[in-house]
C-alpha positions as CSV (number, residue, x, y, z in Angstrom):
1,X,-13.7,19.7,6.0
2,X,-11.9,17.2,4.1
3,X,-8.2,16.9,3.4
4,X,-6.8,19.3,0.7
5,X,-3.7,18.4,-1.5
6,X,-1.9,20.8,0.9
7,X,-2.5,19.2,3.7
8,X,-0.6,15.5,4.7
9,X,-2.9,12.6,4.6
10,X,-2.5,11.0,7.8
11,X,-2.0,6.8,7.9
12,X,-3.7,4.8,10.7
13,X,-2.3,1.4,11.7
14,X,-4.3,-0.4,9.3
15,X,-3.6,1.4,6.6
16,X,0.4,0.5,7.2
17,X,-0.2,-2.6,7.7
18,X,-2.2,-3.2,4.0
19,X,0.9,-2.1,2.4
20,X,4.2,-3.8,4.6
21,X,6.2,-5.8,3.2
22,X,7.5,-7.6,6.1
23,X,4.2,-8.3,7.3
24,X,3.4,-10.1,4.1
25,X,6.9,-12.0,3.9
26,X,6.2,-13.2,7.2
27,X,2.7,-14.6,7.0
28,X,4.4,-16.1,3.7
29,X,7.5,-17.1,5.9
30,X,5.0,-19.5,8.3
31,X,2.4,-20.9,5.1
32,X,5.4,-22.4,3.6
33,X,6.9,-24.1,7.0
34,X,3.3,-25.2,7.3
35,X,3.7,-26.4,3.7
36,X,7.1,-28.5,4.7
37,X,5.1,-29.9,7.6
38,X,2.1,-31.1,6.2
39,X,3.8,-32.5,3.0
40,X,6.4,-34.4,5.3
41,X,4.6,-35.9,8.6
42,X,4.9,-39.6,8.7
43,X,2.1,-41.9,7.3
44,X,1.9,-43.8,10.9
45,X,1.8,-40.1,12.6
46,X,-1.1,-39.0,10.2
47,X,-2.9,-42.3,11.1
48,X,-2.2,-42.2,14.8
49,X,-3.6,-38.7,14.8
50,X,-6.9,-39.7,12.9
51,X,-7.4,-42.2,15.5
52,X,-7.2,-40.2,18.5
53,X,-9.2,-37.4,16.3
54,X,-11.9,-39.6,15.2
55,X,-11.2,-38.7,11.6
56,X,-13.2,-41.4,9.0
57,X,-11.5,-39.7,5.3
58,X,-8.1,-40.5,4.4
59,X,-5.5,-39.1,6.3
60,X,-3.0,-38.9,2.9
61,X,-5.7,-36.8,1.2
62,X,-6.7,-34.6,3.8
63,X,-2.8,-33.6,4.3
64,X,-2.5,-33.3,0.7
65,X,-5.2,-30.9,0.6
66,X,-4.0,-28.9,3.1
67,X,-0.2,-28.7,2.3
68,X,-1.3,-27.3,-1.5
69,X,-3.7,-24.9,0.8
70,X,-0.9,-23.6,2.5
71,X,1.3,-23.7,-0.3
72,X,-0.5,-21.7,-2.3
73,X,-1.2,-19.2,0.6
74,X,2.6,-19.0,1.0
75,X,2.9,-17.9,-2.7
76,X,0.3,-15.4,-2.7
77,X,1.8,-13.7,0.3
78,X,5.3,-13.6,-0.7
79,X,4.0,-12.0,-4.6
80,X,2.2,-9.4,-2.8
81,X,5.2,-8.9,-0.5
82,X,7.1,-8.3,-3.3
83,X,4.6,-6.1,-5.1
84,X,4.7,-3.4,-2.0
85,X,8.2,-3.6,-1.8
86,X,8.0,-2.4,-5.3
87,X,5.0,0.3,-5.3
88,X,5.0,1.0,-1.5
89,X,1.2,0.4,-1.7
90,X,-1.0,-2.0,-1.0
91,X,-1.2,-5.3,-3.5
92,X,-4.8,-5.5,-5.2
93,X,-7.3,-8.0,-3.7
94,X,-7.1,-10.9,-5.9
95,X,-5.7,-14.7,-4.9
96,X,-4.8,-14.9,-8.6
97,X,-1.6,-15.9,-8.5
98,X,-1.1,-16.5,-12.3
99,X,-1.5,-12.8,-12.5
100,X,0.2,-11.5,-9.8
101,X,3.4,-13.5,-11.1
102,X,3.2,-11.0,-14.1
103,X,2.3,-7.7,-12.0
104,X,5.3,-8.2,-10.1
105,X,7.6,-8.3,-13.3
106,X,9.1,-11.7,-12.3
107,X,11.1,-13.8,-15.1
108,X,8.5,-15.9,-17.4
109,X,8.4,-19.6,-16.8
110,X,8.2,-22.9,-18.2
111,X,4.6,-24.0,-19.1
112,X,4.7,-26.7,-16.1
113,X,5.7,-23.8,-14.0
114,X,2.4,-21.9,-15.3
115,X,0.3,-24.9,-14.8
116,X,1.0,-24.7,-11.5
117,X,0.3,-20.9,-10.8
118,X,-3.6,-21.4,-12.5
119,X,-3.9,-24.6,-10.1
120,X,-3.1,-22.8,-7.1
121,X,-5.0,-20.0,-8.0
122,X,-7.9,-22.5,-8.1
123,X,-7.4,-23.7,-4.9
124,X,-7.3,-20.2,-3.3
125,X,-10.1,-19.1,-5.3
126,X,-12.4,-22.0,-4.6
127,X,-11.0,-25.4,-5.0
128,X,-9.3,-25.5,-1.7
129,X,-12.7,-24.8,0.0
130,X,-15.3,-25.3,-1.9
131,X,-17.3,-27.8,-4.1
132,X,-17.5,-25.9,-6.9
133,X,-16.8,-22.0,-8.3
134,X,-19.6,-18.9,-7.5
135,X,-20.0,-19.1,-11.3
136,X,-18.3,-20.1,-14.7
137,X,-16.3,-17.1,-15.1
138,X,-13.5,-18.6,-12.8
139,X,-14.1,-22.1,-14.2
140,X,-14.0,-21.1,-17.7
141,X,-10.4,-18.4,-17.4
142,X,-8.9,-21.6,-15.6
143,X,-9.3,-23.8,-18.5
144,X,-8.1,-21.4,-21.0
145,X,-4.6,-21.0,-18.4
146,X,-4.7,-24.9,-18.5
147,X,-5.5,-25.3,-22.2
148,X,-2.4,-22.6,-23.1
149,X,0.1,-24.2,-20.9
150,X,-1.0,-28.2,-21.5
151,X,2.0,-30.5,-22.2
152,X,0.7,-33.3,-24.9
153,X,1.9,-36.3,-25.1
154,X,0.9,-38.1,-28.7
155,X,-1.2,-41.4,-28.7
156,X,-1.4,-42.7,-31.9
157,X,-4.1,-40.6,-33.7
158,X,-4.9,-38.8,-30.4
159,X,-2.6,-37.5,-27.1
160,X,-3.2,-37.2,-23.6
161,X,-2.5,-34.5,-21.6
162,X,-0.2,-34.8,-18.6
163,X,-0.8,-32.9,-15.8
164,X,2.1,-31.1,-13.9
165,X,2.8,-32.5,-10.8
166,X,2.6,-30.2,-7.6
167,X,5.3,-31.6,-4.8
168,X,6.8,-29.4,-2.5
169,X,10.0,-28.9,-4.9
170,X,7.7,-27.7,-7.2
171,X,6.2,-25.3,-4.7
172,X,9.4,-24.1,-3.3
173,X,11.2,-23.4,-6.9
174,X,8.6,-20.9,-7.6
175,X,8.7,-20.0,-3.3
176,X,12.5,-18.9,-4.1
177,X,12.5,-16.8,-7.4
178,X,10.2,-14.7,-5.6
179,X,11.6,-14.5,-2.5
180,X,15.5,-13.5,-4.1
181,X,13.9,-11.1,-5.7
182,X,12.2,-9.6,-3.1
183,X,15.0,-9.5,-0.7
184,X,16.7,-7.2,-3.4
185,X,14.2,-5.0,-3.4
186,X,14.3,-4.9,0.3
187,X,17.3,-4.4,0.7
188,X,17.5,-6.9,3.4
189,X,20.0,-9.7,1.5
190,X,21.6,-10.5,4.2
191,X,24.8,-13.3,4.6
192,X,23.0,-16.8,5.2
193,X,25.1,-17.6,7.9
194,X,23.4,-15.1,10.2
195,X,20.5,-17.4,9.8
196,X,20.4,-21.2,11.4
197,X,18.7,-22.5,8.5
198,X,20.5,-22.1,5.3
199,X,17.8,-23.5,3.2
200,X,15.5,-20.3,4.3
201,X,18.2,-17.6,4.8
202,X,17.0,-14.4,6.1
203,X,14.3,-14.8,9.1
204,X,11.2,-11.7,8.2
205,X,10.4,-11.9,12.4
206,X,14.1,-11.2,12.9
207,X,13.8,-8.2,11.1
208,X,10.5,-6.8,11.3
209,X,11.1,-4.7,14.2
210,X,13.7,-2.7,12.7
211,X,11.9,-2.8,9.3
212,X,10.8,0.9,8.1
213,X,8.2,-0.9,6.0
214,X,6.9,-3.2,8.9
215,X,3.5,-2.8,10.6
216,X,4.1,-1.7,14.4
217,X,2.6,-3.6,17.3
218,X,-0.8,-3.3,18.3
């Protein structure tokens, strides 16, 4: 027989772990020092490295590709942090981050800001991977994101449209308006100097373990 609404529903592992916060904040907490990484090695490093890897492409590009993969992994993960922390379940599956912005009830933004949501939720959705989209649909809501949120700069009769940039600032702005906020909801703001790195502040692996919400060892 089944459960009954009297009876308790019992929770396996997995289940607690599709709906903890900590173990969202730190997968988050490791994309973005990826990010750093990637966006800061030094050119003769990345070169180096290519050489002894046999890499043929450019090393600039390939580490710009990755660091706006990582980036935008570190964003989805730290919104759907924040979403359980709010609901206590778990986040939908979706790697739109211009949406989940919204879902977790975070302060609107400046259109640059929005640009940047709809092209990292291109590169999670496809762009980051692969050649193209599965099929228009993704393609299509993208433009309209871009279209809404274009900055235009007049040409005579015509304008051009300038793209917002995407540098780690840029990444890290949005990185930190979710992450206050989430901490408040966690109830975990703790003082900065109990954390070496100030930038960061409070550590998710220091405080998984005696997390309520975090998932327990396997």
């Amino acid at each position: 027989m089944g459960n009954t609404d009297d009876e308790p529903v019992t929770e396996n592992e997995w289940d607690r772990r599709r709906k903890a916060p900590a173990h969202f904040w730190a997968k988050a907490h490791n994309a973005r020092y990826s990010a750093r990484v990637l966006q800061s090695l030094d050119e003769h490093v990345a070169v180096e490295l290519a050489a002894q890897s046999a890499y043929r492409g450019t090393p600039s590009q390939a580490l710009w590709e990755a660091f706006i993969r990582e980036a935008s992994i570190a964003l989805e993960l730290i919104l759907k942090a924040l979403i359980c922390a709010q609901c206590g379940k778990p986040p939908r599956t979706t790697h739109d981050v211009y949406a989940l912005w919204s879902e977790a009830r975070l302060p609107s933004l400046k259109n640059d800001d929005w640009q940047r949501l709809a092209e990292m939720t291109e590169v999670l959705n496809w762009a980051g991977r692969y050649a193209a989209p599965t099929g228009d649909k993704k393609m299509d809501e993208a433009r309209v994101r871009y279209t809404k949120h274009e900055h235009r700069i007049p040409l005579g009769a015509t304008y051009i449209i300038e793209p917002a940039p995407l540098k780690w600032s840029d990444f890290d702005a949005l990185y930190q308006i979710v992450l206050e906020q989430f901490l408040q909801v966690f109830e975990l703001a703790l003082p900065r100097d109990k954390h070496p790195d100030p930038e960061i502040g409070v550590c998710p692996q220091s405080v998984c373990a005696r997390s309520s919400f975090a998932p327990r060892s396997a």
